[in-house]
N, C-alpha and C positions, 0 to 999 in steps of 0.2 A: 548573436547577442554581443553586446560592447562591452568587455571584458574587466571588469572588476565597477563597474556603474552599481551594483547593489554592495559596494563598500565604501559609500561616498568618506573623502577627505574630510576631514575639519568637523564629523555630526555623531551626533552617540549612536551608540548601537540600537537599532530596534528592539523594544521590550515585547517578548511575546508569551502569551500563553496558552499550555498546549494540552488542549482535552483529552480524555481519550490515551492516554501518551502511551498505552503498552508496554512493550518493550524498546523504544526509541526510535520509529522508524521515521517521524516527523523530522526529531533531533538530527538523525544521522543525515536528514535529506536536506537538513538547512544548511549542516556544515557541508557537506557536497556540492552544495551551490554556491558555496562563498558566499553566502545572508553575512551579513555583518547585524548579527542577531544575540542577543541575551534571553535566554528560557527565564525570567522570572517567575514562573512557578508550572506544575503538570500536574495534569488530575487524572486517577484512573481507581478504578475500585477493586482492582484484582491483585491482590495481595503477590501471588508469583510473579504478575508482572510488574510488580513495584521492585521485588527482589530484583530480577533481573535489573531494572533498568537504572537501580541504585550501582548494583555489582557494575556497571559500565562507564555514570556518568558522575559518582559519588554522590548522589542526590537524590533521594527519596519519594517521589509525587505523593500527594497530598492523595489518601486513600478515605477520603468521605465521601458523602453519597453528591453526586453534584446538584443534586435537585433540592439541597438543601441551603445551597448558594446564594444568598441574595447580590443584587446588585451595588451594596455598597462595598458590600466582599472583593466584587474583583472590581468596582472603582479603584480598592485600596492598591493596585499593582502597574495603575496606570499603566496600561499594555497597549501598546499602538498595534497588536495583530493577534488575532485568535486563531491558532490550529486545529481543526477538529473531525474525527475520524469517528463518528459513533456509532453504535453497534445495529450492524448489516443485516442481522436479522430477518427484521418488519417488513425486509425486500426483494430476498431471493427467491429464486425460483421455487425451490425445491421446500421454501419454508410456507407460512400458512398466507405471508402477505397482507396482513392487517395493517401495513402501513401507520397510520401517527394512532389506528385503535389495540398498538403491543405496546405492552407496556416498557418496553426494552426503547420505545421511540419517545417516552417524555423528556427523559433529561437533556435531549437535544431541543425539543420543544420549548423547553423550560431555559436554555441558556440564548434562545433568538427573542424569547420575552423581556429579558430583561436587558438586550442593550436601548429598548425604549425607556429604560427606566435609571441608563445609567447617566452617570454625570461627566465622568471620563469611558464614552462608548469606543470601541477600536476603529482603528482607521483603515483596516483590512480583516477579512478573514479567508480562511481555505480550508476548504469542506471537501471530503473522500468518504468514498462507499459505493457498493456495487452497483452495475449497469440493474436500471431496473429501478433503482431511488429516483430516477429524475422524470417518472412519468407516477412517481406517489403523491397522496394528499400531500402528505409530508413535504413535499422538495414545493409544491403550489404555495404552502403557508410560509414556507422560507423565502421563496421570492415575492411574497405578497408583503412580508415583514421588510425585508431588504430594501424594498422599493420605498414603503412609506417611509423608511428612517434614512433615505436617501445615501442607496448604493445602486453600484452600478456590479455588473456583472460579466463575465467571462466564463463559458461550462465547454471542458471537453471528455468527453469517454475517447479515454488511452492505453493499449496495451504495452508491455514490457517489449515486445518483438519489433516493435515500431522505433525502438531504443535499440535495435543489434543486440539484445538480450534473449533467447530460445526460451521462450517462458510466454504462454499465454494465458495473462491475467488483465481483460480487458476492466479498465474501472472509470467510475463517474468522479469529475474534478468540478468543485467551482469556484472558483477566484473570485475575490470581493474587495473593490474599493471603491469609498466613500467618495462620491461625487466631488470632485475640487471645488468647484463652481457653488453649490450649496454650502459646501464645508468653510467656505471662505466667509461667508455670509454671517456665518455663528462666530460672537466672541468668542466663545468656549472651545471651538474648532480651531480660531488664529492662535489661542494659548496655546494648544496642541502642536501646532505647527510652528512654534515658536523658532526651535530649535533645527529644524529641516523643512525640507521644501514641499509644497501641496504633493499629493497620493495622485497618479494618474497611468492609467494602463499606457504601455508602450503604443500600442497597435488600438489605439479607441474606434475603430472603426471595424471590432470586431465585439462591441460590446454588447450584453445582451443577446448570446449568440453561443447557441452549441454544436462545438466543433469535433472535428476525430484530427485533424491533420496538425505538424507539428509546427503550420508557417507562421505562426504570432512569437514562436519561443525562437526559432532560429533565423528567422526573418527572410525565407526563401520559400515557391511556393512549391506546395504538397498537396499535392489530389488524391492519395493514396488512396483513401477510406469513404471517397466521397462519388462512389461509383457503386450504386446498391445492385444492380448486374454484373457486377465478376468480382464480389468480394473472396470467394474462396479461390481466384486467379493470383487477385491482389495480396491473400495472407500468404501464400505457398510463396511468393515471390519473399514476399519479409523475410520468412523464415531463413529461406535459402541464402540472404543475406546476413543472418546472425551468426553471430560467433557458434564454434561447435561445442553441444552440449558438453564435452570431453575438460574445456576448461573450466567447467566448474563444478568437478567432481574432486571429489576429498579423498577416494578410494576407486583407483580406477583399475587393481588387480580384481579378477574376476574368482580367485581362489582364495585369497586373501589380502583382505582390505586393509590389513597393516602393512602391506606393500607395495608402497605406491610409485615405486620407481620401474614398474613394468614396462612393456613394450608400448606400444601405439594399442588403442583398445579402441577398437567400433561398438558403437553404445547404439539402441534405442530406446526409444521411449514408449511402455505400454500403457495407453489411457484405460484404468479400470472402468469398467461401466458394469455394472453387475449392483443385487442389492442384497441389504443384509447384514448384519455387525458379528466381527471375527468372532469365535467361539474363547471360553475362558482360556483355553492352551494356547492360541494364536495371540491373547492377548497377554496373559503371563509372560510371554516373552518380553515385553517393554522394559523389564527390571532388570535384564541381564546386562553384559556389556562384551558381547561375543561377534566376532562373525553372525549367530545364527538368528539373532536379533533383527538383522539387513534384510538374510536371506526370504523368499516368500514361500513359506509352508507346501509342501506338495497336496496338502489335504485342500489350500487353498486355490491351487492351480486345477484342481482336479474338477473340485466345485464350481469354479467361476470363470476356469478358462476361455470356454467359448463365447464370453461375454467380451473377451479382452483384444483389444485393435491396437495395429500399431502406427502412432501419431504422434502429432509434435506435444513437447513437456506443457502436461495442462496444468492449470490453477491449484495449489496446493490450499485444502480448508483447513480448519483444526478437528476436525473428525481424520484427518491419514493417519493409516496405522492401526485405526480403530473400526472403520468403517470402508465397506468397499466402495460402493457406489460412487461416484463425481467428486473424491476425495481430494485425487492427484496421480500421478504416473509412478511406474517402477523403472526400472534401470533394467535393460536386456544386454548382458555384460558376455554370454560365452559365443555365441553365433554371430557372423556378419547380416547388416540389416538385408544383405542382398536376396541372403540363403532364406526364402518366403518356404522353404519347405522346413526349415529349424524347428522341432516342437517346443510349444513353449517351458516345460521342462527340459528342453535341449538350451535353451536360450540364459538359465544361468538369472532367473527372475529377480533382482532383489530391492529394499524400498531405499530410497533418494538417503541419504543420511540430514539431523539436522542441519549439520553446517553446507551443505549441498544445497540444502533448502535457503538457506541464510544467502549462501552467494547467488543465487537466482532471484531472490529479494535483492539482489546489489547492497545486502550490506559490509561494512568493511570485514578488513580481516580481524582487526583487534575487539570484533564484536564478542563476547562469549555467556556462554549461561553459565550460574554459579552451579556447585556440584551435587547441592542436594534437588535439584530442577530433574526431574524423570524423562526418559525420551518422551512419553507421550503428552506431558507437558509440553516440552518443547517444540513438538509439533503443533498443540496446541496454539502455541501462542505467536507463532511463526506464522499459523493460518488467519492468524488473526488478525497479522501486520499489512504493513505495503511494501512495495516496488520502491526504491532510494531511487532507482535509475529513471521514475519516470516522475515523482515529487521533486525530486533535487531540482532539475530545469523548469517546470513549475512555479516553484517557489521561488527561481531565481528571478523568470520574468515576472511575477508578483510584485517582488522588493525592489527590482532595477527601474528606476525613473529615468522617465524619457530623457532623452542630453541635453533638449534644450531649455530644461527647465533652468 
């Protein structure tokens, strides 16, 4: 990508608004990108993570219900780009699946109704949520809406690993912009474009079209993902390319995690797979601020071990810490990965910390949660985020207009 093209000279900043907003991850992925971008306003309805993400970015997100939004509402913010991340629910596996009939899937519903109805509608948007949205009613009405109100599109499912980041969080992207060619057409489009240059995907010959591979954002090509006969050839290799889990660990003594200037530590990572939610003692611990808060219960290893494999750092939900099942991984901190005869009680089990969690999401260092936020808040709302490392370049080819416009 052409290296500062999404901070054009001489044009204002894109005004964007950002749904969903959590705890910052859209934010932190715009500034990662170099968007030459202004948040004119965030909506999110979860009070902690309003805290949080004021504690960060001095600024509050508007905590109404979004479905109460009419369209003259966000006419009023004139936003050339909508960010939106909305709740995963309606599409996971492991959930019930009712797609746009949960009610968890109206306010998304509800905010693709009303750019038919807006008077200044956005001239981009970027839609995230788990693999498994893009084969719902839900993702069909989205592009059925998109298309009448004339966008074009760009979808890829991306994981973190594919970024050199050891974290497999594969997810569904869709990039949206407003047709030039149409948009030219509307007075009301050229006022828009007053001030900058028509909206057009770098790589238009990729429009319409969902991808895994990273060649439209770095402009080399990539077959990685596009070989359905040896994808688990293809992920082992990613992996083996990624940085080592080791750097993005906050506590890498195995005896004590407030010493972190230890030796070299060979870490693995154990994918819990087991089912079941921790008992009130496993879960009392969340309040403390101990060592033994990390550590993993021996009642728990005892219970659930043989459930437990060792694999690369999977997907962190906001059930870790609470729940065993497809939560996320532990940290194997006293055994080498080699020693396959290590029990798992030999191996020193203990859970990821949140800021552990935080940097495998690639968010900065100077992210933090304020101090009355609980750990398992924290995980919470960490499970509820995104990957910086793999929206930041996203949203950069989004923003960055072709050169020769």
């Amino acid at each position: 990508m052409e290296k500062g093209l999404c901070k054009p000279q001489g044009e204002e900043p894109w005004r964007v608004l950002e749904f969903y907003s959590g705890i910052g991850g859209m934010r932190y992925s715009l500034e990662r990108g170099g968007v030459n971008a202004k948040i004119v306003e965030a909506f999110d309805i979860n009070n902690i993570a309003n805290d949080v993400y004021e504690h960060n970015f001095g600024h509050r997100p508007y905590q109404g219900n979004i479905q109460s939004l009419t369209a003259a509402d966000l006419d009023r913010y004139r936003a050339h780009a909508w960010l939106l991340s909305p709740p995963c629910q309606p599409y996971t596996r492991q959930g019930l699946q009712k797609h746009s009939g949960d009610a968890r899937a109206l306010s998304f519903l509800k905010i693709l109704e009303l750019m038919k109805h807006n008077l200044h509608p956005p001239l981009m948007l970027f839609v995230e949520n788990v693999v498994g949205f893009e084969t719902s009613d839900t993702h069909e009405q989205m592009i059925e809406i998109l298309s009448k109100t004339g966008f074009v599109t760009q979808e890829f499912i991306l994981s973190p690993v594919q970024f050199g980041v050891p974290y497999s969080r594969p997810r569904y992207f869709c990039l949206v912009m407003k047709d030039a060619g149409m948009s030219l057409n509307s007075g009301l489009m050229r006022g828009l474009f007053a001030k900058r240059k028509p909206a057009l995907f770098q790589k238009q010959h990729f429009n319409n079209q969902l991808l895994s591979t990273l060649s439209p954002l770095f402009g080399y090509e990539d077959d990685t993902l596009t070989d359905e006969h040896n994808q688990s050839e293809i992920w082992d290799k990613l992996l083996q390319s990624c940085e080592p889990v080791e750097r993005f660990l906050e506590f890498k003594n195995a005896i004590n995690p407030l010493e972190t200037n230890s030796s070299y530590l060979d870490t693995l990572t154990v994918t819990t797979d087991a089912s079941g939610e921790l008992d009130n003692h496993e879960r009392d611990r969340s309040d403390g601020n101990s060592w033994d808060q990390l550590s993993v219960p021996l009642s728990l290893i005892e219970r659930w071990g043989s459930a437990m494999d060792s694999k690369r750092c999977c997907c962190f939900t906001k059930s870790y810490y609470r729940y065993v099942k497809g939560t996320g991984s532990l940290l194997a901190t006293g055994q080498s990965r080699n020693d396959k005869a290590a029990s798992l009680e030999e191996q020193c089990l203990r859970y990821f910390t949140p800021r552990e969690v935080a940097n495998l999401h690639s968010f900065p260092k100077d992210f933090h949660f304020p101090q009355h936020v609980n750990l398992r808040q924290r995980y919470a709302l960490l499970g509820n985020s995104l990957s910086v490392a793999v929206v930041a370049p996203l949203l950069a080819y989004l923003f960055t207009q072709p050169s020769e416009l």
